[in-house]
Backbone as a printed PyTorch tensor [residue, N CA C, xyz], in Angstrom:
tensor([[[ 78.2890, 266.8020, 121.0960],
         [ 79.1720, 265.6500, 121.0720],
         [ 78.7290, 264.6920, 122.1780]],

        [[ 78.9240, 263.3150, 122.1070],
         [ 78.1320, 262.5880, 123.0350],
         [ 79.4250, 262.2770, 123.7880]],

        [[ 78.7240, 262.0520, 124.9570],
         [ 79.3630, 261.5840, 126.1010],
         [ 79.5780, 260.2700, 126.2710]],

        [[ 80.9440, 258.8940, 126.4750],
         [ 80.7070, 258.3360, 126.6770],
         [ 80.2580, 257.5670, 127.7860]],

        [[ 79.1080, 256.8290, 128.1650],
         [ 78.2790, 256.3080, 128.3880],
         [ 77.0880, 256.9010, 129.1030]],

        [[ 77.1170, 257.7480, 128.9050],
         [ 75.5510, 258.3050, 128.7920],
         [ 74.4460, 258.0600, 127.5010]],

        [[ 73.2200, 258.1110, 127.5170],
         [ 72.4930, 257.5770, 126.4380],
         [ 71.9340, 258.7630, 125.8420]],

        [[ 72.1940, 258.8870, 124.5960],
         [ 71.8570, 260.3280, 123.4250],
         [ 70.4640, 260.6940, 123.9250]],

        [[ 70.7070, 262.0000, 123.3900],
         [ 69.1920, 262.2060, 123.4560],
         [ 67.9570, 261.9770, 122.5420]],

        [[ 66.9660, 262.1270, 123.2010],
         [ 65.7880, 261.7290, 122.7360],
         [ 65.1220, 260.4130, 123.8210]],

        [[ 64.2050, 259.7620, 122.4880],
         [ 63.3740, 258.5050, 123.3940],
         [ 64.6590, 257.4750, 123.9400]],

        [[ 63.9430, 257.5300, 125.1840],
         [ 65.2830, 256.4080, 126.1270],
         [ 64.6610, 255.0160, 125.7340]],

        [[ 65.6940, 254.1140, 125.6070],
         [ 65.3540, 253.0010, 125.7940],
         [ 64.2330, 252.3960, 126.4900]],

        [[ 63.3690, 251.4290, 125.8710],
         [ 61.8410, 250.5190, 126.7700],
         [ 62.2590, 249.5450, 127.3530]],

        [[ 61.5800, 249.9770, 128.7440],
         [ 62.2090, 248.5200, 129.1960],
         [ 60.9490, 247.5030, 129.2110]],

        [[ 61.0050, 246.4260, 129.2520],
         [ 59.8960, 245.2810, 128.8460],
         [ 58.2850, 245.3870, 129.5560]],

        [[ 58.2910, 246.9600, 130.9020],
         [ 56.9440, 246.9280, 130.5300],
         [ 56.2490, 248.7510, 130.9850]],

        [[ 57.7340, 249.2720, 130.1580],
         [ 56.8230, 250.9510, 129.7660],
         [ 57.5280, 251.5720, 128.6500]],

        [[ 56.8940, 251.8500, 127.9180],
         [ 55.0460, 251.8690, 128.2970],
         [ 54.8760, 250.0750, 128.1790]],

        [[ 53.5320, 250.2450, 128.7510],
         [ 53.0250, 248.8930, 127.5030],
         [ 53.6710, 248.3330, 126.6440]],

        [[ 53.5130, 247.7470, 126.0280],
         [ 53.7890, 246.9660, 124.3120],
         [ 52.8070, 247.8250, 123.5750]],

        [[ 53.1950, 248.8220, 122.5770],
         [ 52.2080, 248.9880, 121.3110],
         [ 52.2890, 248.9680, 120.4310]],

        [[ 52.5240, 247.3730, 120.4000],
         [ 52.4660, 246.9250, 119.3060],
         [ 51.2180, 246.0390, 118.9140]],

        [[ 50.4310, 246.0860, 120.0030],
         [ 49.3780, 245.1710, 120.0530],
         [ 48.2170, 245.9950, 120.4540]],

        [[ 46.5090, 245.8470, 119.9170],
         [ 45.8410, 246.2910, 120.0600],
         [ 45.2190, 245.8520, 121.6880]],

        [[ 45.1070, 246.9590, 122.8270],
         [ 44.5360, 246.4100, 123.7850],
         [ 42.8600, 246.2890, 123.9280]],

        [[ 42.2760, 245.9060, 124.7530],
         [ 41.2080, 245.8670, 125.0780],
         [ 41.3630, 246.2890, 126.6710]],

        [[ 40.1790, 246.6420, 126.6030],
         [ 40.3430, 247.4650, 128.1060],
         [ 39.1930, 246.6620, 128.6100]],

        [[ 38.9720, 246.6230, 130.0680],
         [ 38.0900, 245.7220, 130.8450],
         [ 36.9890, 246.9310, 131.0720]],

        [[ 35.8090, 246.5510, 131.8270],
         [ 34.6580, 247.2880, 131.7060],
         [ 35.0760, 248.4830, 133.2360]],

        [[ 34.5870, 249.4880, 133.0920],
         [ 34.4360, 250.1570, 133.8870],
         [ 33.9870, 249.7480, 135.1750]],

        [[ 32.7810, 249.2960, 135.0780],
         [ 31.7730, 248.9070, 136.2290],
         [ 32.4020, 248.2620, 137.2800]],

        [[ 33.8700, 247.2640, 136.8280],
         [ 34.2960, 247.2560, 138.2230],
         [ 34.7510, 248.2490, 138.7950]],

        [[ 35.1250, 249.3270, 138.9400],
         [ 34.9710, 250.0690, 139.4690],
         [ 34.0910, 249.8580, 141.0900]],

        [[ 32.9710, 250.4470, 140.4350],
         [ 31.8250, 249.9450, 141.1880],
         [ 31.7710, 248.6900, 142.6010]],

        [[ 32.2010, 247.7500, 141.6330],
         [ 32.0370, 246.5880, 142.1190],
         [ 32.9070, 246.3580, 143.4070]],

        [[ 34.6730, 246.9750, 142.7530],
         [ 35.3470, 247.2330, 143.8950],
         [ 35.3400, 248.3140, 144.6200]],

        [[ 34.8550, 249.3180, 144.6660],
         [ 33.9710, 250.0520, 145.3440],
         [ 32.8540, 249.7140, 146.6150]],

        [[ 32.3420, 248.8540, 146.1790],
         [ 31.9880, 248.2010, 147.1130],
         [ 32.0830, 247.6430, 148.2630]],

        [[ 32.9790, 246.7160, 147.5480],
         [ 33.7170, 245.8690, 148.3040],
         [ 34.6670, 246.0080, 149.3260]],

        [[ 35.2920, 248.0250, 148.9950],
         [ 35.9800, 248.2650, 149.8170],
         [ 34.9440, 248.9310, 150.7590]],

        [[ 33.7800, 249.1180, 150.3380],
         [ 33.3000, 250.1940, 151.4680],
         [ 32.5280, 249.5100, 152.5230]],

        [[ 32.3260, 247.6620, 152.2980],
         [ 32.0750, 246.9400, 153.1040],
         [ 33.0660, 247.0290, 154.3240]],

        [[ 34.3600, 246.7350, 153.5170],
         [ 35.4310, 246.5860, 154.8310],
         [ 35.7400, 247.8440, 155.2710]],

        [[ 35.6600, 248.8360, 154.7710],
         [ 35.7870, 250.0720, 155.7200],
         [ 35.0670, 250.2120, 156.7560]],

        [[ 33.6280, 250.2490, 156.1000],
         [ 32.5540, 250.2360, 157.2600],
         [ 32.6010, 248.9630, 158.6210]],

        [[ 33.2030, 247.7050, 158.0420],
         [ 33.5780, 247.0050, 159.3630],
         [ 34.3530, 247.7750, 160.0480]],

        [[ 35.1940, 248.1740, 159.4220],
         [ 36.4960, 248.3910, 160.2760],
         [ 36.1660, 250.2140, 161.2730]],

        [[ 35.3970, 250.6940, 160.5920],
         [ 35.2460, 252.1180, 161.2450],
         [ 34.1290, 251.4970, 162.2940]],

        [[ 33.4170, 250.5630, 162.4900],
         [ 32.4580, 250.3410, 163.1730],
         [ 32.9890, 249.8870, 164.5010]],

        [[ 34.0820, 248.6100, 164.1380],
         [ 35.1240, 248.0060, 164.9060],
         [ 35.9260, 249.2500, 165.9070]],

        [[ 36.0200, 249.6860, 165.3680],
         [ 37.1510, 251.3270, 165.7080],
         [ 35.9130, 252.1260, 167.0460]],

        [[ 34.9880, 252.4570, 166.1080],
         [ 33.9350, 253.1770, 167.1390],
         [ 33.5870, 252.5580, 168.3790]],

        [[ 32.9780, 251.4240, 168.1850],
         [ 32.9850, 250.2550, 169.4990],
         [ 33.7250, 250.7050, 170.2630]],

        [[ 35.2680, 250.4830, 169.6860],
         [ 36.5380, 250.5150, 171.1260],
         [ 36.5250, 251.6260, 171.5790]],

        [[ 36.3190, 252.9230, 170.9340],
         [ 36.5210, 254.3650, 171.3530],
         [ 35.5110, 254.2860, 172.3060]],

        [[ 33.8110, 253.8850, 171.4370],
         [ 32.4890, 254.3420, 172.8240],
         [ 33.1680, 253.2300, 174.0850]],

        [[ 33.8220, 252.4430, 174.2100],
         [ 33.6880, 251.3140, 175.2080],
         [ 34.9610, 252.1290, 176.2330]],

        [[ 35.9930, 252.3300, 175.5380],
         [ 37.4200, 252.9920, 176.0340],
         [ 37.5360, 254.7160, 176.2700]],

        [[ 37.0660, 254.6740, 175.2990],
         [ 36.9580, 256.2260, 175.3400],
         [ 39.0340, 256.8440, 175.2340]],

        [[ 39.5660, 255.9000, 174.5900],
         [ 40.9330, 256.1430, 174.2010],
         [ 41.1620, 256.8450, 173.4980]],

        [[ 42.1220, 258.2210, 173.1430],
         [ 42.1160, 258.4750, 172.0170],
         [ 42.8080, 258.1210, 170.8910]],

        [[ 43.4870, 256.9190, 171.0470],
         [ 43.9210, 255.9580, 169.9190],
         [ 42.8070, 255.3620, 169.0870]],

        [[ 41.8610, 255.1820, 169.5750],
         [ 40.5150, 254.5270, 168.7670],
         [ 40.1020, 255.8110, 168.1750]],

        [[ 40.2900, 257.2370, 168.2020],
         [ 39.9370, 258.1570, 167.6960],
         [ 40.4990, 258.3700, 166.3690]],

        [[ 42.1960, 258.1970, 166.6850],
         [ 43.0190, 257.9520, 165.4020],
         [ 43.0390, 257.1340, 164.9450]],

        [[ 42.7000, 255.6890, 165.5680],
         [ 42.4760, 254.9250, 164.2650],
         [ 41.4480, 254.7870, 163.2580]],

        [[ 39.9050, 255.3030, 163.8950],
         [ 38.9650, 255.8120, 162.8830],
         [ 39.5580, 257.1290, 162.1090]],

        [[ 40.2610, 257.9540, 162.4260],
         [ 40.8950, 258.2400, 161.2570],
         [ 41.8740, 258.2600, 159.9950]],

        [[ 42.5190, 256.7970, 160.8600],
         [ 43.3340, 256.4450, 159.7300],
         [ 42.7850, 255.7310, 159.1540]],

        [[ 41.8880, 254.4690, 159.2270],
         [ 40.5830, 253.7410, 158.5130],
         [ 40.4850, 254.6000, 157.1490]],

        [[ 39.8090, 255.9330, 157.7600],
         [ 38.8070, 256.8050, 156.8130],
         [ 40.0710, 257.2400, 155.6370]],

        [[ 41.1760, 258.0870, 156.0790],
         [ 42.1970, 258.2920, 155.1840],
         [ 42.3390, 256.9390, 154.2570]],

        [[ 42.7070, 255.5970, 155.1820],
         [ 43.2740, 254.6920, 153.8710],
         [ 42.0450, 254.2120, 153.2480]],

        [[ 40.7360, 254.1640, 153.7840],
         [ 39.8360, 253.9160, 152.6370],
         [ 39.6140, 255.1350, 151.3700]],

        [[ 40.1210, 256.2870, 151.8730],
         [ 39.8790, 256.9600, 150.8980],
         [ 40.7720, 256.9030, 149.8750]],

        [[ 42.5200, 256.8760, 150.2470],
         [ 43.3880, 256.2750, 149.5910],
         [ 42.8970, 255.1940, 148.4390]],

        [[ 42.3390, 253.8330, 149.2300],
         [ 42.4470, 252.8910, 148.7470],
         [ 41.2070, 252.8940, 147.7360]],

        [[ 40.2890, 254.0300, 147.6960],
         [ 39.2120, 254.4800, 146.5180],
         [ 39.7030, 254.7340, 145.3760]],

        [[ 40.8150, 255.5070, 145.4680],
         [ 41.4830, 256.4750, 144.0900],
         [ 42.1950, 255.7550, 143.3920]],

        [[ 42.9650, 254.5830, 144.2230],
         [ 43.8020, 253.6350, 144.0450],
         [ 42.8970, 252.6860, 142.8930]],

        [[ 41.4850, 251.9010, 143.2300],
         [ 40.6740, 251.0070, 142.5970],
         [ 40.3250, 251.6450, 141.6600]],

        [[ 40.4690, 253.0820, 141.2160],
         [ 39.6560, 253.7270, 140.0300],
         [ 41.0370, 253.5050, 138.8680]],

        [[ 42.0730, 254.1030, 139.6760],
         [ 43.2210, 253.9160, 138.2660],
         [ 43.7270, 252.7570, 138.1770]],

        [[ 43.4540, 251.2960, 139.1400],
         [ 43.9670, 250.2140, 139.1530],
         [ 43.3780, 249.5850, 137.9580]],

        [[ 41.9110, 249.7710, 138.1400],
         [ 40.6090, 249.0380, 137.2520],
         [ 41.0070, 249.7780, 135.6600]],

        [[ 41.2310, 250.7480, 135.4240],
         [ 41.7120, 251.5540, 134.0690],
         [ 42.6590, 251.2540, 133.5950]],

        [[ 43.8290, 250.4600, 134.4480],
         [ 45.2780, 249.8770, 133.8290],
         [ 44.7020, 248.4470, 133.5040]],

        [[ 44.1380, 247.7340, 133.8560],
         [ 44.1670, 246.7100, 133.4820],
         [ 43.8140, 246.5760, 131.4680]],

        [[ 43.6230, 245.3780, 130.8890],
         [ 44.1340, 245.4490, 129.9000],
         [ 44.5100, 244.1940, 129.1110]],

        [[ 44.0790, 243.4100, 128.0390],
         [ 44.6460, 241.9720, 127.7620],
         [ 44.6330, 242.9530, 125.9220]],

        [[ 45.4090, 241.6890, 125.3900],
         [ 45.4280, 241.4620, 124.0330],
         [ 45.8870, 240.4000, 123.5660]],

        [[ 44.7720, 239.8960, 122.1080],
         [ 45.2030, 238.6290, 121.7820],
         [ 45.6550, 238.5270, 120.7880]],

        [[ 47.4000, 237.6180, 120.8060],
         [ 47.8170, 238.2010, 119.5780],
         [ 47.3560, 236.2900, 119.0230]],

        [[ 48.3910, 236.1160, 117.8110],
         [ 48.4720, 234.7880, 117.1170],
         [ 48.6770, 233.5730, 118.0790]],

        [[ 49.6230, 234.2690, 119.0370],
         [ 50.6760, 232.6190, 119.8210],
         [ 49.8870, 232.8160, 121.3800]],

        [[ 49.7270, 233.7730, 121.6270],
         [ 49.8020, 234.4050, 123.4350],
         [ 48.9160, 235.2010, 123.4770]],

        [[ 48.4410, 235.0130, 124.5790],
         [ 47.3440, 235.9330, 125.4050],
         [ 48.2160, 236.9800, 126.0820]],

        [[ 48.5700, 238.4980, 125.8490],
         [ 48.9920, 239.2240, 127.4130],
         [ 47.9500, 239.9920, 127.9450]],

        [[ 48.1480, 240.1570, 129.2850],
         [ 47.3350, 240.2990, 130.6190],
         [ 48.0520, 241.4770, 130.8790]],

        [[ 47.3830, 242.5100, 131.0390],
         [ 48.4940, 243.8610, 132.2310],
         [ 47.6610, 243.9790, 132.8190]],

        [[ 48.6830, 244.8820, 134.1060],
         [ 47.8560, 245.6190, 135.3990],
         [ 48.6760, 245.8550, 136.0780]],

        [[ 47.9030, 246.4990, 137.1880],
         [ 49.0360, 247.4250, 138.2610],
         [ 49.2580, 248.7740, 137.8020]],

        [[ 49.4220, 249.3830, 138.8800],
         [ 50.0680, 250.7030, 138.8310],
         [ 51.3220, 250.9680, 139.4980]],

        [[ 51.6120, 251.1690, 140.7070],
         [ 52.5310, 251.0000, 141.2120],
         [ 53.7550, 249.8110, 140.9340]],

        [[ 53.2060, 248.8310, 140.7330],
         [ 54.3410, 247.4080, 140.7030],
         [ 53.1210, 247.1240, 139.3990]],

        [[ 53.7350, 246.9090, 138.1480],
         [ 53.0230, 246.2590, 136.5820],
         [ 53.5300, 245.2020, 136.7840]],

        [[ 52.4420, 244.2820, 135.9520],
         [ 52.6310, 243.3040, 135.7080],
         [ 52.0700, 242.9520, 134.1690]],

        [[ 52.9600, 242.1890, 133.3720],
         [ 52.8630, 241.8730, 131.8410],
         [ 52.5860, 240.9210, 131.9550]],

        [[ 51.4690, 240.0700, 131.6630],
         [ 51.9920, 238.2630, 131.8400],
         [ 51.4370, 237.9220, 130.4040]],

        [[ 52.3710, 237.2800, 129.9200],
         [ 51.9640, 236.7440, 128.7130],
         [ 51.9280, 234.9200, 128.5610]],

        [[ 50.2980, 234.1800, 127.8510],
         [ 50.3340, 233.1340, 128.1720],
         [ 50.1980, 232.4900, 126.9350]],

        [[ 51.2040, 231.9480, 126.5030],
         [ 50.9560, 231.2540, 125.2960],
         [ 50.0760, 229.8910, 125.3280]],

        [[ 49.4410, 230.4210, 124.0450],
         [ 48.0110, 229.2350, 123.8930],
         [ 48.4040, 227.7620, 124.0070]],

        [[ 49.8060, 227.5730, 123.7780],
         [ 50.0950, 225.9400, 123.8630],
         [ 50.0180, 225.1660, 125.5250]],

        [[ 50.4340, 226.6940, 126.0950],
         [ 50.5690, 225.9520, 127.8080],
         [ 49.2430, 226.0900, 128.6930]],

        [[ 47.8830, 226.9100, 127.8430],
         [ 46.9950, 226.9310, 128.6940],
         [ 46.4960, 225.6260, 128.7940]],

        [[ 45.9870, 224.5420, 129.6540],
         [ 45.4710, 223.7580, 130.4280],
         [ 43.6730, 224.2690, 130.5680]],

        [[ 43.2990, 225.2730, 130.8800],
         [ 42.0860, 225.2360, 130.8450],
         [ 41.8120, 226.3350, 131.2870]],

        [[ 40.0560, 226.6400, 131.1510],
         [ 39.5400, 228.1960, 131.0320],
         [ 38.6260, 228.4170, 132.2960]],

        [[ 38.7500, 228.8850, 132.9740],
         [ 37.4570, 229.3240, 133.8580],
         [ 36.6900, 230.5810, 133.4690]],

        [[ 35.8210, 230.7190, 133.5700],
         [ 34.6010, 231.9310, 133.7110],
         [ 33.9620, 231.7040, 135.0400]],

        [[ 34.0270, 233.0380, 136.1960],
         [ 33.5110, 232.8920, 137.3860],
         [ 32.7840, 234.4870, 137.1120]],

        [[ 31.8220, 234.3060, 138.3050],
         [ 30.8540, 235.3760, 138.7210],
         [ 30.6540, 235.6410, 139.9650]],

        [[ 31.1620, 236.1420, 140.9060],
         [ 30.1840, 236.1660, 142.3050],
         [ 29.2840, 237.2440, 142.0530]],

        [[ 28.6730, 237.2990, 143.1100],
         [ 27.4210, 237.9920, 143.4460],
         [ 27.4610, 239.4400, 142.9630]],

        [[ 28.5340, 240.0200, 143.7680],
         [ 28.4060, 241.7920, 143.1120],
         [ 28.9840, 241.8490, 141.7730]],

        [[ 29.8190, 240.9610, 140.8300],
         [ 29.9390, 240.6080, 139.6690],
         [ 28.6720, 240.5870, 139.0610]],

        [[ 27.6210, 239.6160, 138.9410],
         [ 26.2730, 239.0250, 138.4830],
         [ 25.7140, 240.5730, 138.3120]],

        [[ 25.4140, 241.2440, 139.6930],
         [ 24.3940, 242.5890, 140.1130],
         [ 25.2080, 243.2280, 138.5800]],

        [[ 26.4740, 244.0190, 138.2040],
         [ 26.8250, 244.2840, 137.3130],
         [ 26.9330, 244.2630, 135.9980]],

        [[ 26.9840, 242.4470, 136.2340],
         [ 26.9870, 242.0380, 134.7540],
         [ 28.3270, 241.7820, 134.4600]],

        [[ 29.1030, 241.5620, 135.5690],
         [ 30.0870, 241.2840, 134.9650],
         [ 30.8560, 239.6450, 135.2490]],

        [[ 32.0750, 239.2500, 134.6600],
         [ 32.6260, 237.7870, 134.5660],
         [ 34.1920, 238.0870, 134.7420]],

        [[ 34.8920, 236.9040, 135.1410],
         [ 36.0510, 237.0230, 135.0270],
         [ 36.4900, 235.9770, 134.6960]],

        [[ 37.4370, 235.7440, 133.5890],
         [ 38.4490, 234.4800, 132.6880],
         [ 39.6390, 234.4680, 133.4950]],

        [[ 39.6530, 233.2380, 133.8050],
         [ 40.8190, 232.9140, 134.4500],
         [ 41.1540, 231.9390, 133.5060]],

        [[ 43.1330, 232.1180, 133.4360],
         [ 43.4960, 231.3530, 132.3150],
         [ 44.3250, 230.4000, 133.4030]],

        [[ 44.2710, 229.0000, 133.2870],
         [ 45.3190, 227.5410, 133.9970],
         [ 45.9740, 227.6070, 133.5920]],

        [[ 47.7110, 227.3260, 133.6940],
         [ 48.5940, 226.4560, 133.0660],
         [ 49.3160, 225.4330, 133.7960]],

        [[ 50.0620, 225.0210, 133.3210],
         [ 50.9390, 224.1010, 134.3260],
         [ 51.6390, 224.8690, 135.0760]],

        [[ 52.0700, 226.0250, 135.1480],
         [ 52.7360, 226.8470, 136.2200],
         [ 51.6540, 227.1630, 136.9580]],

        [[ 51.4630, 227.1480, 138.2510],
         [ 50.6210, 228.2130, 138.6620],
         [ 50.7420, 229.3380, 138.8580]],

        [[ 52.2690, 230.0460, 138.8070],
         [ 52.6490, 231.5270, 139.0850],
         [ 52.5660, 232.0370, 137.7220]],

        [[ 52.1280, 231.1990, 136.3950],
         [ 51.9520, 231.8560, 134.8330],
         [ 50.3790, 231.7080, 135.0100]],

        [[ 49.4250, 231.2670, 136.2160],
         [ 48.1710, 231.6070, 135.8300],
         [ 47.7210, 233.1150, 135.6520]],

        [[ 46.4250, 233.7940, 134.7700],
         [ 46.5190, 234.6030, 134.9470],
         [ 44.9080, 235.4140, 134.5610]],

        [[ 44.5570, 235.8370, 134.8070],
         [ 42.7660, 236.5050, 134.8700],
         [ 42.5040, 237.9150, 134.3990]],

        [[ 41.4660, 237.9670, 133.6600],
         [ 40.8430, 238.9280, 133.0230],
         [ 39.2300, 239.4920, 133.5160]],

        [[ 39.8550, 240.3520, 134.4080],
         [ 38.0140, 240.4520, 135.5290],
         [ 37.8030, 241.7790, 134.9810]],

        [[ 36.1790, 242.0550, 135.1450],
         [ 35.2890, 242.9000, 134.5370],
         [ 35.0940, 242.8170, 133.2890]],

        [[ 34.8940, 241.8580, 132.5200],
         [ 34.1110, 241.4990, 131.2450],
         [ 32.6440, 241.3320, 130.9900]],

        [[ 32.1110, 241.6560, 130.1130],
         [ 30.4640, 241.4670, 130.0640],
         [ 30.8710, 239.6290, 130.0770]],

        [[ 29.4010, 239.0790, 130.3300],
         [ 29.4470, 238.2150, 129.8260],
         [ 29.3780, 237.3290, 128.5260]],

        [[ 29.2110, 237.8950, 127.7110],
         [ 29.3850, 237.7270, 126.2990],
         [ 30.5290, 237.3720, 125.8540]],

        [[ 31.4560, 238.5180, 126.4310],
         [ 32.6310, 238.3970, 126.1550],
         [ 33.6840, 237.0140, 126.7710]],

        [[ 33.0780, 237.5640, 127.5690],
         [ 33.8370, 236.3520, 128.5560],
         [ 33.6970, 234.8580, 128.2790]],

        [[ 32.6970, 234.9600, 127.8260],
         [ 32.3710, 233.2300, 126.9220],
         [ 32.9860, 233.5580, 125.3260]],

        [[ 33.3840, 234.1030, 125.1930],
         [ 33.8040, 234.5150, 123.5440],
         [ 35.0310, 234.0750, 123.5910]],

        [[ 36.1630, 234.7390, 124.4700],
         [ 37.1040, 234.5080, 125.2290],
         [ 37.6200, 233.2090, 125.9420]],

        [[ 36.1810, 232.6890, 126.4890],
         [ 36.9870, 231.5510, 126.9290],
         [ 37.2210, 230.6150, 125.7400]],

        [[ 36.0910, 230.6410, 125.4050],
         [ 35.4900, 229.7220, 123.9280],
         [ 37.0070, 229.5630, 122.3450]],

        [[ 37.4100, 231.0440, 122.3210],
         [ 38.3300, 231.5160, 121.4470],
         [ 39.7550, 230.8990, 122.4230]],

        [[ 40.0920, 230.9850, 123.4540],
         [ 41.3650, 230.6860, 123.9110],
         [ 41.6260, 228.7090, 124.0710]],

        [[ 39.6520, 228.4270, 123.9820],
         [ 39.7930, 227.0310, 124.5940],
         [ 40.2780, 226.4200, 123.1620]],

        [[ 39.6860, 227.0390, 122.6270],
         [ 40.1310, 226.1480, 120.6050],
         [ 41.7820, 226.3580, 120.0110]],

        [[ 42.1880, 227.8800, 120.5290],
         [ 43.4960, 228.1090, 120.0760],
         [ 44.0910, 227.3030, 121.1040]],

        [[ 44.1710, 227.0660, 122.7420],
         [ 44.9270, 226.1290, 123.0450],
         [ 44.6680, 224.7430, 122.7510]],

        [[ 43.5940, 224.4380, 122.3520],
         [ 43.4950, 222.7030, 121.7280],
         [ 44.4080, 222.7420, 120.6850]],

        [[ 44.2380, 223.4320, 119.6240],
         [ 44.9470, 223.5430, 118.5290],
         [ 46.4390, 223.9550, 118.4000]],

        [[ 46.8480, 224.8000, 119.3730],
         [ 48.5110, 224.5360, 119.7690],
         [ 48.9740, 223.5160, 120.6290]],

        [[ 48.0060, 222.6480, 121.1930],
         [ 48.4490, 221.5510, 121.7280],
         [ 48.8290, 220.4960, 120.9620]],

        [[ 47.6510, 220.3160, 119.8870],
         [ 47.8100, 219.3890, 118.9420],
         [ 49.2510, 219.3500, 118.0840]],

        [[ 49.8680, 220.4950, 118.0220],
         [ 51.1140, 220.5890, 117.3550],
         [ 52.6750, 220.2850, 118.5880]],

        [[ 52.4080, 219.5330, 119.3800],
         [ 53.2700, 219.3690, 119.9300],
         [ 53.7410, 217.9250, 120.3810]]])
C-alpha cells in the first residue's frame, strides 16, 4: 500500500540532467584529450613541485616538504579527475538545438538552439595541432549560453562548424 507522499517504487523520477537525455544519439569527443590535458597538467605540476623544492633546498622548512606533497597528491587527484572529465563530455545534434554535456561532479546540459547561434569558431593551440585535435566554440547573444565542443578531429570540427553555420543561417532567416 503506498504511502502518502513518498514516491512508489521503482525508477524515480529524472531530473533534467540524470542521466543524460536518451533520447538523443550522443557523440562522444576524442580520447586523445586526455593526453593533451595530461599534459598540460603535468606542466603545472612540475612548476609547482620545482617551485616547492627551491623553498625546501633554500629553507630547509618542513612545510615545503608538505607542500611537495600535497602538489604530488593533487596532481595525482587532478589526473583521474581529466580521464573521467574528458569521457563525460558529449554533444548531440538534434533538428532545433545543439546540446553540449560535461562535468562530473557539477553537470552541465547546455542546449543551443540554431536560431540564437551568432557564429562558429574552430580553434587549435599547439598541444591540440601535435594531436590532431580542434575545438567548436558555439557564440550567441548570451555569453553565459556560449558553449564548446573540444577534442574533435579536424574534419569533424569543420563538418560541425560548417553544419551548425547553415542550420543557424537558416533558422535565422525564419524570424
Amino acid at each position: 500500500m503506498p504511502v502518502p507522499g513518498l514516491l512508489p517504487p521503482g525508477p524515480v523520477g529524472r531530473g533534467p540532467l540524470e542521466p543524460w537525455p536518451d533520447t538523443v544519439q550522443w557523440q562522444s569527443i576524442s580520447t586523445d584529450l586526455i593526453w593533451v590535458e595530461l599534459i598540460r597538467l603535468a606542466i603545472v605540476v612540475a612548476i609547482g613541485l620545482a617551485v616547492t623544492a627551491v623553498g625546501w633546498a633554500l629553507s630547509g622548512h618542513w612545510l615545503f616538504g608538505l607542500a611537495l606533497a600535497v602538489v604530488a597528491v593533487l596532481g595525482l587527484w587532478r589526473a583521474v579527475a581529466i580521464v573521467r572529465a574528458v569521457r563525460a563530455w558529449g554533444y548531440a545534434e538534434r533538428e532545433n538545438d545543439l546540446l553540449v554535456r560535461h562535468g562530473l561532479l557539477v553537470r552541465r546540459l547546455s542546449i543551443v538552439p540554431y536560431s540564437r547561434m551568432q557564429f562558429v569558431d574552430v580553434s587549435a593551440g599547439p598541444l591540440e595541432r601535435a594531436f590532431d585535435l580542434a575545438t567548436v566554440q558555439l557564440h550567441t547573444a548570451a555569453a553565459a549560453s556560449d558553449a564548446r565542443v573540444p577534442g574533435l578531429r579536424p574534419a569533424e570540427a569543420s563538418r560541425l562548424r560548417d553544419r551548425l553555420t547553415a542550420l543557424g543561417e537558416d533558422r535565422a532567416e525564419g524570424l
